[in-house]
Backbone of each chain as ProteinMPNN parsed JSONL, in Angstrom:
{"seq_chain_A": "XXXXXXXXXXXXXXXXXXXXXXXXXXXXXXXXXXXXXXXXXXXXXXXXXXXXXXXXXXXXXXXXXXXXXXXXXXXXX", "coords_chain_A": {"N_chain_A": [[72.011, 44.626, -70.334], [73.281, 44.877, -67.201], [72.42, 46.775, -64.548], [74.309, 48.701, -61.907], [72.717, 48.857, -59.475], [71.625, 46.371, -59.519], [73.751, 44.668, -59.301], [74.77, 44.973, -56.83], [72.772, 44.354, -55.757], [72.946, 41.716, -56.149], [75.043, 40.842, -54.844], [74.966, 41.593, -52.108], [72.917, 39.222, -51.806], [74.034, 37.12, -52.409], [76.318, 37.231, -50.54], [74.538, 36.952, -48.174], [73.261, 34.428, -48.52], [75.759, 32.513, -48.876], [77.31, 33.009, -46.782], [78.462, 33.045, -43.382], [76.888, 31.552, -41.048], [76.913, 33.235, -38.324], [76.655, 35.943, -38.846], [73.625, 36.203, -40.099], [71.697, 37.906, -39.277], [72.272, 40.618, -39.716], [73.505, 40.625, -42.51], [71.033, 39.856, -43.666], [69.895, 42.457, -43.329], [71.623, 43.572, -45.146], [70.786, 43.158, -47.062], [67.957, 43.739, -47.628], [68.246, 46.316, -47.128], [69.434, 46.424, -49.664], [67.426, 45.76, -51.833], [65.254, 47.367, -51.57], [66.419, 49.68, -51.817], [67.187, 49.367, -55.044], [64.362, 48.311, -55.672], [63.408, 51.298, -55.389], [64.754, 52.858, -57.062], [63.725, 51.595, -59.486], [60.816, 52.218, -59.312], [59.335, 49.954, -58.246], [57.804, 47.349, -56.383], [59.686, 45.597, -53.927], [59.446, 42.695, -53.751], [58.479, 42.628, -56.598], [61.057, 42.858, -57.488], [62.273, 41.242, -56.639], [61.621, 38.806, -58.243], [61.889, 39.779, -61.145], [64.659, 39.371, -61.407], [65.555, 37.206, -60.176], [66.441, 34.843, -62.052], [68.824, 35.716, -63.34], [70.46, 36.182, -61.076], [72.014, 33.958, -60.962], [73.018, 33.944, -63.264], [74.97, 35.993, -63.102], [76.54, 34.594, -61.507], [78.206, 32.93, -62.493], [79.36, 34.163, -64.089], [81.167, 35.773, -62.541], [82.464, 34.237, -61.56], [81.967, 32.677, -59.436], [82.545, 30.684, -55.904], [80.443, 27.777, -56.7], [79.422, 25.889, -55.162], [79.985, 27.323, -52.448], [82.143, 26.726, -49.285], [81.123, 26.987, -47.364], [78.493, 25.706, -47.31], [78.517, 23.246, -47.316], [79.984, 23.115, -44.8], [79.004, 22.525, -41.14], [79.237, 25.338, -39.763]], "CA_chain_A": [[72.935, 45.393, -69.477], [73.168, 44.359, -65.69], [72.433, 48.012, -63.834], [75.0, 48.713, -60.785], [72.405, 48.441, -58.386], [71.429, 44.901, -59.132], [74.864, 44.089, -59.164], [74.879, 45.374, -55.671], [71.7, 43.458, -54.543], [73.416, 40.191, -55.847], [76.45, 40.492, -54.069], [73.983, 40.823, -50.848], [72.274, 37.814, -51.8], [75.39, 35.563, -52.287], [76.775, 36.997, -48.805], [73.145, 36.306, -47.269], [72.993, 33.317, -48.706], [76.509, 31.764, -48.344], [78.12, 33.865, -45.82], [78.451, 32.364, -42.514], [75.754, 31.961, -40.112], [76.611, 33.964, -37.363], [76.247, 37.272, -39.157], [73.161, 36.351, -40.683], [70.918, 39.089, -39.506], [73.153, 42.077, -40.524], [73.721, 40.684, -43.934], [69.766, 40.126, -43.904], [69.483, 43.976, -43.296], [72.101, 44.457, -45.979], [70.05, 42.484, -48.252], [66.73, 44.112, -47.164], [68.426, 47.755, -47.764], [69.987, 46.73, -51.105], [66.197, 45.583, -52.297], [64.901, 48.361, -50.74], [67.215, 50.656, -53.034], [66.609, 48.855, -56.321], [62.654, 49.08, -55.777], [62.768, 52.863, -55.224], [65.257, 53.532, -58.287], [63.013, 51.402, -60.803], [59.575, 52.21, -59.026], [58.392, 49.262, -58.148], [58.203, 46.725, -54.82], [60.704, 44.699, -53.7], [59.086, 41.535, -54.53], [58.568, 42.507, -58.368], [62.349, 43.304, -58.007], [63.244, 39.71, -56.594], [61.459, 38.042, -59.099], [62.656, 39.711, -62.604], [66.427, 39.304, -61.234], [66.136, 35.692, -59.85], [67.21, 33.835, -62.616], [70.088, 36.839, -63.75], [71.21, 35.553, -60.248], [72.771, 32.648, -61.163], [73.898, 34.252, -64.731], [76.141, 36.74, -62.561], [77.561, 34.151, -60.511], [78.912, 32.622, -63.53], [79.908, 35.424, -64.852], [82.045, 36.294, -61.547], [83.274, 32.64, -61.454], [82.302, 32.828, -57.751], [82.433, 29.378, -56.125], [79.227, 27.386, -57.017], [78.877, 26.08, -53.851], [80.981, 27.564, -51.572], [82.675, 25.351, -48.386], [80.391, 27.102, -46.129], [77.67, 25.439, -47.346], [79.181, 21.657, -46.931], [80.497, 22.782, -43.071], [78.11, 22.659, -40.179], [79.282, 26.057, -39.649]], "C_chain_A": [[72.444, 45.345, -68.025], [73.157, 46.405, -64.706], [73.158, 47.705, -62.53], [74.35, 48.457, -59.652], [72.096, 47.322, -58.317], [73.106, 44.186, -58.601], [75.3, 43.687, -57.421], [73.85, 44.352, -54.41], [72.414, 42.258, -55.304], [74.248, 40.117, -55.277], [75.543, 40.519, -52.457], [73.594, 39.781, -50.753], [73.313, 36.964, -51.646], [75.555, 36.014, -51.099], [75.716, 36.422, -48.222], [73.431, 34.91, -47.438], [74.198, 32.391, -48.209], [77.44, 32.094, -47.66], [78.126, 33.11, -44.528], [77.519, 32.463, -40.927], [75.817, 33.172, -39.107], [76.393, 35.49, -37.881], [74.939, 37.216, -40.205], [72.164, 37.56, -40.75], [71.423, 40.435, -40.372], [73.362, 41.589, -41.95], [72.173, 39.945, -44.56], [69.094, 41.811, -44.135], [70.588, 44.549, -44.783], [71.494, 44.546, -47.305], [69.056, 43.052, -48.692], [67.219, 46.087, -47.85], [68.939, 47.952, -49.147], [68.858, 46.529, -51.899], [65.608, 47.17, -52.479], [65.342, 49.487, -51.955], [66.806, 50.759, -54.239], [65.27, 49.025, -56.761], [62.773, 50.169, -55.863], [63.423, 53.089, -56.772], [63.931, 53.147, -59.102], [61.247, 51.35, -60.505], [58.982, 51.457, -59.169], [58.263, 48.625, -56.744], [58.857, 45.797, -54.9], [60.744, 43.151, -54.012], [58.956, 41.279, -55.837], [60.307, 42.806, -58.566], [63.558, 41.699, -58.065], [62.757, 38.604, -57.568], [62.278, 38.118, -60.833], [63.949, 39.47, -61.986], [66.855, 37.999, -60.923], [66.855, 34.684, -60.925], [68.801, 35.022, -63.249], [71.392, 36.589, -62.285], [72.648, 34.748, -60.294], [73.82, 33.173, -62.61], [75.353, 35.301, -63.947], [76.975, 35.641, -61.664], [78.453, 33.376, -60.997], [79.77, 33.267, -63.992], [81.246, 35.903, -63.813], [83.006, 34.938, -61.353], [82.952, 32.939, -60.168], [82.173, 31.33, -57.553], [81.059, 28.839, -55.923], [78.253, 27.005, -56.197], [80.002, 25.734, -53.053], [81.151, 26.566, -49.927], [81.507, 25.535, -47.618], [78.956, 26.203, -46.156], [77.291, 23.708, -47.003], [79.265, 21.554, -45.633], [79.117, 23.031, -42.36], [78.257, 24.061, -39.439], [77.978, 27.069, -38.798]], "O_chain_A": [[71.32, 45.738, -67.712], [74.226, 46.943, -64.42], [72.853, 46.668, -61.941], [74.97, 47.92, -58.734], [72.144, 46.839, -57.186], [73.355, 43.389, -57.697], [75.841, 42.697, -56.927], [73.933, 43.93, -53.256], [72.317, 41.421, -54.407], [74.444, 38.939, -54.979], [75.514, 39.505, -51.759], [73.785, 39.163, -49.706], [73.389, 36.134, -50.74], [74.982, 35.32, -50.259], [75.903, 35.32, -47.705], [73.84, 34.249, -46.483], [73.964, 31.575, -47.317], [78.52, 31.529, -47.829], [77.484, 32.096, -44.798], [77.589, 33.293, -40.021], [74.907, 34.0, -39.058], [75.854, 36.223, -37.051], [74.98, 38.017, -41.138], [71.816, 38.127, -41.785], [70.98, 40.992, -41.376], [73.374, 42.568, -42.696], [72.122, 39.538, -45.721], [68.165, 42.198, -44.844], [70.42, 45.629, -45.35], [71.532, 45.372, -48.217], [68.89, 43.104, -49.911], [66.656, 46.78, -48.697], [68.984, 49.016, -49.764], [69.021, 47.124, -52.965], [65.626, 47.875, -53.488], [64.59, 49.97, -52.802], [66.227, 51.742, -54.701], [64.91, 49.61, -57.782], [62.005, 50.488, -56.77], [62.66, 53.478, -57.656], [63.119, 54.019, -59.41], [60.48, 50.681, -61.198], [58.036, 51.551, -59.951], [58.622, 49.366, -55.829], [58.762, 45.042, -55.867], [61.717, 42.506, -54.401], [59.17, 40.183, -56.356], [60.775, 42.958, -59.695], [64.543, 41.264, -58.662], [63.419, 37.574, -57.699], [62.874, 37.261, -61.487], [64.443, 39.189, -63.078], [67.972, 37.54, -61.159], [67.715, 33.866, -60.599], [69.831, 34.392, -63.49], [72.615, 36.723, -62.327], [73.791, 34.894, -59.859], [74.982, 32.852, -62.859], [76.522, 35.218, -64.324], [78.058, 35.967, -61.177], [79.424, 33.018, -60.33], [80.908, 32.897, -64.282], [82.259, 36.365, -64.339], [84.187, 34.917, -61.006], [83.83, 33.612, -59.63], [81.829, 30.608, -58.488], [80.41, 29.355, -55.013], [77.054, 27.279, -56.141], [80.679, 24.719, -52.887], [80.255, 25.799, -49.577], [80.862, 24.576, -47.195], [78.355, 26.02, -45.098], [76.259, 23.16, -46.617], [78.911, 20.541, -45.029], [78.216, 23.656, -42.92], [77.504, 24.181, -38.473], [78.137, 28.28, -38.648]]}, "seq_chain_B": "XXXXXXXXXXXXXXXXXXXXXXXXXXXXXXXXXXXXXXXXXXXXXXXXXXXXXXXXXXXXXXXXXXXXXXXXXXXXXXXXXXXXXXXXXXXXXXXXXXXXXXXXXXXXXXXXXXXXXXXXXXXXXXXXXXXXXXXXXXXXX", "coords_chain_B": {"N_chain_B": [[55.526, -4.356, 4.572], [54.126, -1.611, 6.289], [54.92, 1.501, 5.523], [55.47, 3.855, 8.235], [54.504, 7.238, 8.511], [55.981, 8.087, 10.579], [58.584, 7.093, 10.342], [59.993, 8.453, 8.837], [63.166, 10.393, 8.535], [63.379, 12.99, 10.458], [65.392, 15.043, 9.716], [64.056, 15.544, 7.252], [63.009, 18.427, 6.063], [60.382, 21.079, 4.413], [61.832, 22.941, 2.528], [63.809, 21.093, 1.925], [62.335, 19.598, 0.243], [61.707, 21.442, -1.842], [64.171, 22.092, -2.692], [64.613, 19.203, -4.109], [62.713, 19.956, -5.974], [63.602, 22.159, -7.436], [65.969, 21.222, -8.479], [64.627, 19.199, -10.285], [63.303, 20.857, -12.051], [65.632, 22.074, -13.1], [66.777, 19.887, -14.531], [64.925, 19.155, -16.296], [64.335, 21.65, -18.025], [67.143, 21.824, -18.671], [66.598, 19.31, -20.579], [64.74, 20.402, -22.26], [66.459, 22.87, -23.66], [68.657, 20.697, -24.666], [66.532, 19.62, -26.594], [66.107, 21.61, -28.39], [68.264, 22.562, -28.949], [68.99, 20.467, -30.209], [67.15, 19.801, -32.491], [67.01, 22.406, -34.068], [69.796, 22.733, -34.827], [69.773, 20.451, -36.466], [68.002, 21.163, -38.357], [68.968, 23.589, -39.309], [71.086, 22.322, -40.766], [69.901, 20.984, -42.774], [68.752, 22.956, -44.165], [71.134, 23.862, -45.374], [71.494, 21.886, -46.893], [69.669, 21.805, -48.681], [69.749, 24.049, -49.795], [72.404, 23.488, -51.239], [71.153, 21.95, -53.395], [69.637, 23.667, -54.662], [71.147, 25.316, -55.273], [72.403, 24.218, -57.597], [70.093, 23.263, -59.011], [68.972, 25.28, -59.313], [70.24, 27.637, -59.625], [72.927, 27.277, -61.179], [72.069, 25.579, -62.948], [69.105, 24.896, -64.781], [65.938, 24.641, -63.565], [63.234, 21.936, -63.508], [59.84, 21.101, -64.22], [59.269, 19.135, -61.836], [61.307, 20.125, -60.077], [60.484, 22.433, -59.357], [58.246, 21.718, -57.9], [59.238, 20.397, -56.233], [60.919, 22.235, -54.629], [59.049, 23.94, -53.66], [57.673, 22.567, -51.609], [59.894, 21.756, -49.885], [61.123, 23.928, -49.247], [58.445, 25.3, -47.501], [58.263, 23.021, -45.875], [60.642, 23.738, -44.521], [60.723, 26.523, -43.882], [58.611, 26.653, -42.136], [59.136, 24.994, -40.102], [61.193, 26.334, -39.245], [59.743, 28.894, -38.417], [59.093, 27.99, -36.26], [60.85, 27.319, -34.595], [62.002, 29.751, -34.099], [59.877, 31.123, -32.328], [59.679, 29.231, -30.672], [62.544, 29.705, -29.777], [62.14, 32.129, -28.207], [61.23, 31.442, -25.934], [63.622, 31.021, -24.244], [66.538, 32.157, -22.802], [68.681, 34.503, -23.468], [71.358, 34.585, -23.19], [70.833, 31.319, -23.027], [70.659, 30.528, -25.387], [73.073, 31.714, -26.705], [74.614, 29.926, -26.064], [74.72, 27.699, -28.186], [75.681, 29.312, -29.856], [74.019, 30.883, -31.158], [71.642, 33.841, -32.003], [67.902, 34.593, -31.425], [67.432, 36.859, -33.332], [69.384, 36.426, -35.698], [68.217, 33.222, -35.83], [65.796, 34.16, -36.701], [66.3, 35.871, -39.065], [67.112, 33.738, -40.803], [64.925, 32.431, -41.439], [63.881, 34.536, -43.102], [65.284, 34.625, -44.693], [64.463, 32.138, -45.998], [61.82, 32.667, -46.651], [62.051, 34.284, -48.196], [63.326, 33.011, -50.816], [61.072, 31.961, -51.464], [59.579, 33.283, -52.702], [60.512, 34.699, -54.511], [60.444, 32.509, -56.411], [58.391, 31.358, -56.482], [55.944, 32.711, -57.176], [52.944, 35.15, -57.963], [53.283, 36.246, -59.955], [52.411, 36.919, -64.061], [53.603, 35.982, -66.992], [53.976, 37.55, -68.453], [53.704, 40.15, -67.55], [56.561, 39.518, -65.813], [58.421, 39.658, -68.147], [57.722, 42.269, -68.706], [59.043, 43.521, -66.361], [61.809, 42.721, -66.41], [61.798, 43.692, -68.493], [62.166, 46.858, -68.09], [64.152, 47.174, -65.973], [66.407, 45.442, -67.155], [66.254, 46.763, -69.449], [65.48, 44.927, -71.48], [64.509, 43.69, -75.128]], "CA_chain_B": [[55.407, -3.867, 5.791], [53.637, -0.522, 6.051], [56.121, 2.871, 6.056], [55.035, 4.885, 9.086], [55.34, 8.538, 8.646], [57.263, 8.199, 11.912], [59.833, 6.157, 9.822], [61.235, 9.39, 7.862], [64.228, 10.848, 9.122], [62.928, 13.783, 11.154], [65.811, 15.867, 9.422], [63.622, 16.238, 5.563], [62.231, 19.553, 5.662], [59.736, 21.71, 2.791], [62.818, 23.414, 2.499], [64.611, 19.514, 1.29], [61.659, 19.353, -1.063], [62.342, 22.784, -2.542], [65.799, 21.805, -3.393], [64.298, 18.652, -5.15], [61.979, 20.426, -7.381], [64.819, 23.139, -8.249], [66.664, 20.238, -9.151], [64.126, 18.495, -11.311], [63.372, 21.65, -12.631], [66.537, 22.701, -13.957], [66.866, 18.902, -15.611], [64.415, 19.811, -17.582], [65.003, 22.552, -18.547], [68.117, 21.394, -19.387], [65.943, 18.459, -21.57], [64.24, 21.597, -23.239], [67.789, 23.127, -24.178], [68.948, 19.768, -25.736], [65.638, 19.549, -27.766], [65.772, 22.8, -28.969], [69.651, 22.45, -29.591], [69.145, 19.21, -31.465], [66.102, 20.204, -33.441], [68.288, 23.939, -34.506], [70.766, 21.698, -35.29], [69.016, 19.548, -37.971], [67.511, 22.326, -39.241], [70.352, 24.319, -40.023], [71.978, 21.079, -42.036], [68.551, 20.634, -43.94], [68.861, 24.097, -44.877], [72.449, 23.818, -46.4], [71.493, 20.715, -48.052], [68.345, 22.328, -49.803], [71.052, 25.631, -50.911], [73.486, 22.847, -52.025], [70.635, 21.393, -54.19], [69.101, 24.441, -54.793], [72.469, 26.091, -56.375], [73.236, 23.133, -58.518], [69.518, 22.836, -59.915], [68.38, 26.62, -59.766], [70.785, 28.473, -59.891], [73.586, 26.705, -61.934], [71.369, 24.602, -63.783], [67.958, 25.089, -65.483], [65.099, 24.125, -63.062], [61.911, 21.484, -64.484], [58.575, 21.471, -63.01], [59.4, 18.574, -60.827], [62.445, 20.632, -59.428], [59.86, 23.271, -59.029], [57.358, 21.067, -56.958], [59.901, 19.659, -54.625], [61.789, 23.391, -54.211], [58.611, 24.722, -52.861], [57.458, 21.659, -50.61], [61.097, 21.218, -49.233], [60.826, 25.339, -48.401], [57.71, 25.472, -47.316], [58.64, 22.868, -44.721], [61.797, 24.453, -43.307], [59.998, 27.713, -43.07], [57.389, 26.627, -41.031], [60.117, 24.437, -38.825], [62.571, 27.611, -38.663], [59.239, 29.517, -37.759], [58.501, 27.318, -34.904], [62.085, 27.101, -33.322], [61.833, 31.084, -33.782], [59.315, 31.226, -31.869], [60.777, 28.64, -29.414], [63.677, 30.688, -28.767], [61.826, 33.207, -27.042], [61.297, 30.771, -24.208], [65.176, 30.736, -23.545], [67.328, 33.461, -22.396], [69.454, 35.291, -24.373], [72.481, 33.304, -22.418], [70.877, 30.263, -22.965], [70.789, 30.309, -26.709], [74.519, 31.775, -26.76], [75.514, 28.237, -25.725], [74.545, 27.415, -29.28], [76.129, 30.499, -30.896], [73.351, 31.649, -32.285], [70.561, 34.748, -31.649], [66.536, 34.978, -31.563], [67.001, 37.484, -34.501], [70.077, 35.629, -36.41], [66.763, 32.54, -36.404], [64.268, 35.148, -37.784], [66.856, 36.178, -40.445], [67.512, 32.625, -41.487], [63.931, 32.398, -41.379], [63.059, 35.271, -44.035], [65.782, 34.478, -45.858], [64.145, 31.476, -46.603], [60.551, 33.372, -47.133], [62.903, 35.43, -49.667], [63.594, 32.333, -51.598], [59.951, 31.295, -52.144], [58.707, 34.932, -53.311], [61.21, 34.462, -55.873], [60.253, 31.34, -57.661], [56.685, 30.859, -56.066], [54.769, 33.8, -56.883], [51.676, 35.125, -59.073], [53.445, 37.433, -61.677], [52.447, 36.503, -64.997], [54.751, 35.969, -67.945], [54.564, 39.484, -69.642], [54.452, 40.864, -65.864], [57.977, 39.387, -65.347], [58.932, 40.459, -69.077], [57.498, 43.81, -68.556], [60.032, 43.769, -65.357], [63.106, 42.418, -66.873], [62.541, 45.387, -69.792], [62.487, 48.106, -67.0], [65.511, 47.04, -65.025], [67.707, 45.23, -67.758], [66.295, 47.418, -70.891], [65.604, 43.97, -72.987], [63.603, 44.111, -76.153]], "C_chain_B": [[54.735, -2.497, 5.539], [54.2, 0.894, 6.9], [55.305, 3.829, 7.041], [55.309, 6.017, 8.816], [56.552, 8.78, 9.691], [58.683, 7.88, 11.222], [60.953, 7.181, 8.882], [61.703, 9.985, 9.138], [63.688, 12.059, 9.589], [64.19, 15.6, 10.388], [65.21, 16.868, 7.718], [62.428, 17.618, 6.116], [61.502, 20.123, 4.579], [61.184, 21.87, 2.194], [63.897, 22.733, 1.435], [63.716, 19.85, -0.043], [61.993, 20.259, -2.11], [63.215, 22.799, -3.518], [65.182, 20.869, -4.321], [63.837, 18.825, -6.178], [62.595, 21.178, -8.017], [65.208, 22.197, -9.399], [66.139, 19.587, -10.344], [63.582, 19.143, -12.868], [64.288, 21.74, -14.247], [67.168, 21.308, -14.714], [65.792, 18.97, -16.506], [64.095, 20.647, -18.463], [66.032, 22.317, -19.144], [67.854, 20.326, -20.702], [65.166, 19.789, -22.528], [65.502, 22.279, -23.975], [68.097, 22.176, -25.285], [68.283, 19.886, -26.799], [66.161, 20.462, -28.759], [67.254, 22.87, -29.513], [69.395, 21.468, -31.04], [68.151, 19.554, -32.987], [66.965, 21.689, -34.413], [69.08, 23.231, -35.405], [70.859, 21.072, -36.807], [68.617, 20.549, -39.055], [68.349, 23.527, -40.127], [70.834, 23.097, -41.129], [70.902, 20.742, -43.173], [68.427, 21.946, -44.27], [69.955, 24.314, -45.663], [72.376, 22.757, -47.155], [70.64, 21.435, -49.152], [69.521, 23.484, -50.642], [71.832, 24.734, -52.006], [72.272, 22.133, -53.033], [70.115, 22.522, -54.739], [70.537, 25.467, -55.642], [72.686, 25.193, -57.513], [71.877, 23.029, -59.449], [68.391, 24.253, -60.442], [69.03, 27.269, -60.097], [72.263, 28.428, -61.214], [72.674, 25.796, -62.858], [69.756, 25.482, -64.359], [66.42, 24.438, -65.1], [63.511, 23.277, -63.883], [60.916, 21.692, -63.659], [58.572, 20.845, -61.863], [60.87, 19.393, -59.829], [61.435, 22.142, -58.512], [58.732, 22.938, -57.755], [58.149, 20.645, -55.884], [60.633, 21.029, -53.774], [60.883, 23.669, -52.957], [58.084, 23.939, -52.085], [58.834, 21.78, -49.883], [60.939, 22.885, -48.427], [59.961, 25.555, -47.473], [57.64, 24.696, -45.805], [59.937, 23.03, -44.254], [61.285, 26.106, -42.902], [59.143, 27.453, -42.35], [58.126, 25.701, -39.704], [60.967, 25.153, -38.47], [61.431, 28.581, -37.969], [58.487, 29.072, -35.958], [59.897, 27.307, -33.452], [62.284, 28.704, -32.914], [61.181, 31.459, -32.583], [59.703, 30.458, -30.433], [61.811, 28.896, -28.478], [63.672, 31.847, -28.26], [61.754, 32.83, -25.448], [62.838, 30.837, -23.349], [65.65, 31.685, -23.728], [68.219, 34.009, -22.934], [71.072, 34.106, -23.921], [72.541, 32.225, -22.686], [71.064, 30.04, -24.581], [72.453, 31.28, -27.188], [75.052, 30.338, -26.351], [75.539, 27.578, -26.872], [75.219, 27.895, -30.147], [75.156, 30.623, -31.768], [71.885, 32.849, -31.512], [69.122, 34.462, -31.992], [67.099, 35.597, -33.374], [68.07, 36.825, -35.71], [68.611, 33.967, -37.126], [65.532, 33.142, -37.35], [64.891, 35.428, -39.024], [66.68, 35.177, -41.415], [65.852, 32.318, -42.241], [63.468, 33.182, -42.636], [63.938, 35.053, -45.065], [65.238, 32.919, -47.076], [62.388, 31.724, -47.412], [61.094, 34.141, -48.615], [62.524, 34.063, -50.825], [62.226, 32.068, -52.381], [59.211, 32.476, -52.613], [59.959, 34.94, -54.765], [60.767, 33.782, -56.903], [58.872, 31.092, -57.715], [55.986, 31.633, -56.308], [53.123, 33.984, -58.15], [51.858, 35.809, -60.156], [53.28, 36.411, -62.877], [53.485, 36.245, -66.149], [55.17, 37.101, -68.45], [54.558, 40.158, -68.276], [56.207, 40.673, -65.815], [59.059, 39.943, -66.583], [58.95, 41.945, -69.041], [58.338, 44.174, -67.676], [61.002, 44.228, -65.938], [63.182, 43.788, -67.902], [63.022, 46.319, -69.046], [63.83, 48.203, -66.407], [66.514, 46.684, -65.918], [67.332, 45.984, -68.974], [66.421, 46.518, -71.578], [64.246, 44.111, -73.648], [62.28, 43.226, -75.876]], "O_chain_B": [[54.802, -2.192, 4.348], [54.095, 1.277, 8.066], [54.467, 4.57, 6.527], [56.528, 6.186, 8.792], [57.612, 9.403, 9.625], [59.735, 8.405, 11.584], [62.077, 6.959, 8.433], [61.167, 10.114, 10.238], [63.251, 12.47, 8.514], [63.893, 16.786, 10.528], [65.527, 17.95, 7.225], [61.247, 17.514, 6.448], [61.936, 19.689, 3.512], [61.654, 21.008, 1.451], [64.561, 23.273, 0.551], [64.18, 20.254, -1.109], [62.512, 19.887, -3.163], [63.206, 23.242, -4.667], [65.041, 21.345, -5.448], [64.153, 18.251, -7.22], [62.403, 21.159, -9.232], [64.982, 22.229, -10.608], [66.858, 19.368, -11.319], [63.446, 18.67, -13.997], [64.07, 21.628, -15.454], [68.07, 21.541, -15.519], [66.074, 18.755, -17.685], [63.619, 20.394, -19.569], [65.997, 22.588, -20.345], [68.599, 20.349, -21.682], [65.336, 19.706, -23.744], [65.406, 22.12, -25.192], [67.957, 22.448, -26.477], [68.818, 20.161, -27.872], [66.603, 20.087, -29.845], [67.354, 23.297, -30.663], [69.529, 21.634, -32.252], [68.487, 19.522, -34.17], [67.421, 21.484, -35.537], [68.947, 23.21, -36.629], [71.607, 21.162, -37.781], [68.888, 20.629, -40.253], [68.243, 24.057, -41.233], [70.823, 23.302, -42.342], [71.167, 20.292, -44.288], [67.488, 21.932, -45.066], [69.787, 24.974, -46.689], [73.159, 22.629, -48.096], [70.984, 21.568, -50.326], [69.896, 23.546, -51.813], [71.943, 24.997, -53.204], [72.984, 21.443, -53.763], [70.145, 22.231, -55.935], [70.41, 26.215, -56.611], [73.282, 25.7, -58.463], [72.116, 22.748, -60.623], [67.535, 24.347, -61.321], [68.656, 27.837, -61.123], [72.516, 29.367, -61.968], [73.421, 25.344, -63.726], [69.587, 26.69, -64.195], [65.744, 23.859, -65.951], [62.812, 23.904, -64.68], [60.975, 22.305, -62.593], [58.117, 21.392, -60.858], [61.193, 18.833, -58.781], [61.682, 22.647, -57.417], [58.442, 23.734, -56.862], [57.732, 20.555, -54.729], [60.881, 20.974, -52.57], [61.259, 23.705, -51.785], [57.671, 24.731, -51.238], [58.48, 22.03, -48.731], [60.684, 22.997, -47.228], [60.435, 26.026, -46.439], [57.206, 25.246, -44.793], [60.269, 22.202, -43.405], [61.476, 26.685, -41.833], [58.832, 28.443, -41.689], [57.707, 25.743, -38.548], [61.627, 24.881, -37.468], [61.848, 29.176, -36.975], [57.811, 29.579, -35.063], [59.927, 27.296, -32.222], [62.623, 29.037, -31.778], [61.827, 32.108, -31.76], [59.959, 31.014, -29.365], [62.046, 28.643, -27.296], [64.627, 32.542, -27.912], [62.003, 33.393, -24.382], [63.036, 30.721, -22.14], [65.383, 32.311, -24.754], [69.072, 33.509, -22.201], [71.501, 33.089, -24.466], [73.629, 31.654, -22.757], [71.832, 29.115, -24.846], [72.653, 31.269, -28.403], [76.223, 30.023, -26.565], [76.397, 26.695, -26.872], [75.497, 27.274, -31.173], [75.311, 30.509, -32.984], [71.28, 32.469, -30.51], [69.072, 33.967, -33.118], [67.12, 34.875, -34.371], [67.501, 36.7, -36.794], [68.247, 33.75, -38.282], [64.766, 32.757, -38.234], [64.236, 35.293, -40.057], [66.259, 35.386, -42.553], [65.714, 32.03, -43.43], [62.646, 32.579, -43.326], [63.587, 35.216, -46.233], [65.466, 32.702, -48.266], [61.93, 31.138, -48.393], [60.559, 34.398, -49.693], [61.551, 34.144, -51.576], [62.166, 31.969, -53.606], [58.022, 32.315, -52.89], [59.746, 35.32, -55.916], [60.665, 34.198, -58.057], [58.245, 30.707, -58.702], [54.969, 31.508, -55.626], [52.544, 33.153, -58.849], [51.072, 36.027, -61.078], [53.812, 35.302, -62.85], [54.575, 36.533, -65.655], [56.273, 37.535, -68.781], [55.589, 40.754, -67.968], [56.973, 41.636, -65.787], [60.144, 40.472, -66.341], [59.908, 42.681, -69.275], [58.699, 45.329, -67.899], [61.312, 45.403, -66.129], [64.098, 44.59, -68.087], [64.185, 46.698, -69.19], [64.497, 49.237, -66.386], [67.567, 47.313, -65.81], [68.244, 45.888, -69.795], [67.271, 46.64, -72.46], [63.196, 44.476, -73.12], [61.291, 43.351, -76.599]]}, "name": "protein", "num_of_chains": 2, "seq": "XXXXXXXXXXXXXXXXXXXXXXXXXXXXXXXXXXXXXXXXXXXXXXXXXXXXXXXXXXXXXXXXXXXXXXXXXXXXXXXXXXXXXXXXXXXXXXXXXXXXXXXXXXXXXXXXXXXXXXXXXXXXXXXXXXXXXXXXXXXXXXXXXXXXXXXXXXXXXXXXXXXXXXXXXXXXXXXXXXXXXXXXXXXXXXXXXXXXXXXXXXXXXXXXXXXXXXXXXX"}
């Protein structure tokens, strides 16, 4: 069972990740406060939080059908 | 023949010179811009290539060890070439790196977001460490 707040820090990550450059800081800070969150609920640090979830990553983005790799990542954007 | 000082035009002043060095100045400067454009540039497209390989063989796919050895070499040098242009674009003026469309801290982001990536896959947790995680957060047996 996927807890709401991861859900929350992957949808940061995909924007971070394939969102479009010019807003990368702010959707670095959204990323940074949705970590941030997740560590405090399950008492631990943010780095033990990006590791158990990294591969669950990819299982949600399946799961959402989002696109695999989105245009932005093809354009020089 | 041998140029007499007498032989310059009596109108070049410091003043002339002044202007020349402005001038030579602000062409290079302008050659520092380009660099730093062109180099940005590259670097950004070698960062969407690595994602576009990096979605297809981590994230959609099922990474091997050789996928694992080239992830964190290929990271390892764009973070240390995104931390150098970072650092680079302190030399240039807020103005001057708007000609690019892009910010100092927009570079630092791009920058940790790629530090993110390698604390993910690269780190020292053990196997029952990362199990002991996954129980906590997803409650598996």
């Amino acid at each position: 069972m996927r807890p709401e707040i991861i859900v929350t820090l992957h949808e940061a990550k995909y924007d971070l990740r394939f969102g479009l450059g010019k807003d990368k800081d702010v959707l670095m800070k959204k990323y940074q406060d949705a970590l941030a969150a997740a560590a405090q609920k399950f008492g631990v640090m943010g780095p033990q939080i990006e590791v158990a979830v990294a591969q669950d990553f990819g299982l949600w983005v399946r799961q959402e059908r989002l696109p695999k790799i989105p245009p932005s990542v093809n354009s020089r954007d | 023949m041998v140029t007499q000082q007498t032989d310059f035009p009596n109108f070049i002043s410091p003043n002339d010179w002044q202007s020349v060095q402005d001038l030579i100045e602000e062409v290079q400067r302008e050659e520092q811009c380009a660099i730093f454009a062109k180099t940005l540039f590259q670097w950004d497209l070698a960062v969407k290539m690595f994602r576009k390989v990096e979605m297809k063989r981590f994230i959609i796919g099922t990474p091997n060890e050789l996928d694992f050895k080239f992830h964190a070499i290929c990271l390892g040098a764009l973070v240390s070439l995104g931390s150098a242009l970072s650092f680079s674009a302190r030399g240039f003026a807020v103005e001057e790196l708007q000609k690019f469309n892009v910010t100092r801290d927009q570079i630092e982001a791009y920058v940790e977001e790629l530090k993110q990536s390698f604390r993910e896959w690269h780190h020292g947790f053990t196997k029952p460490e990362i199990k002991s995680l996954k129980n906590l957060i997803f409650g598996e047996a």
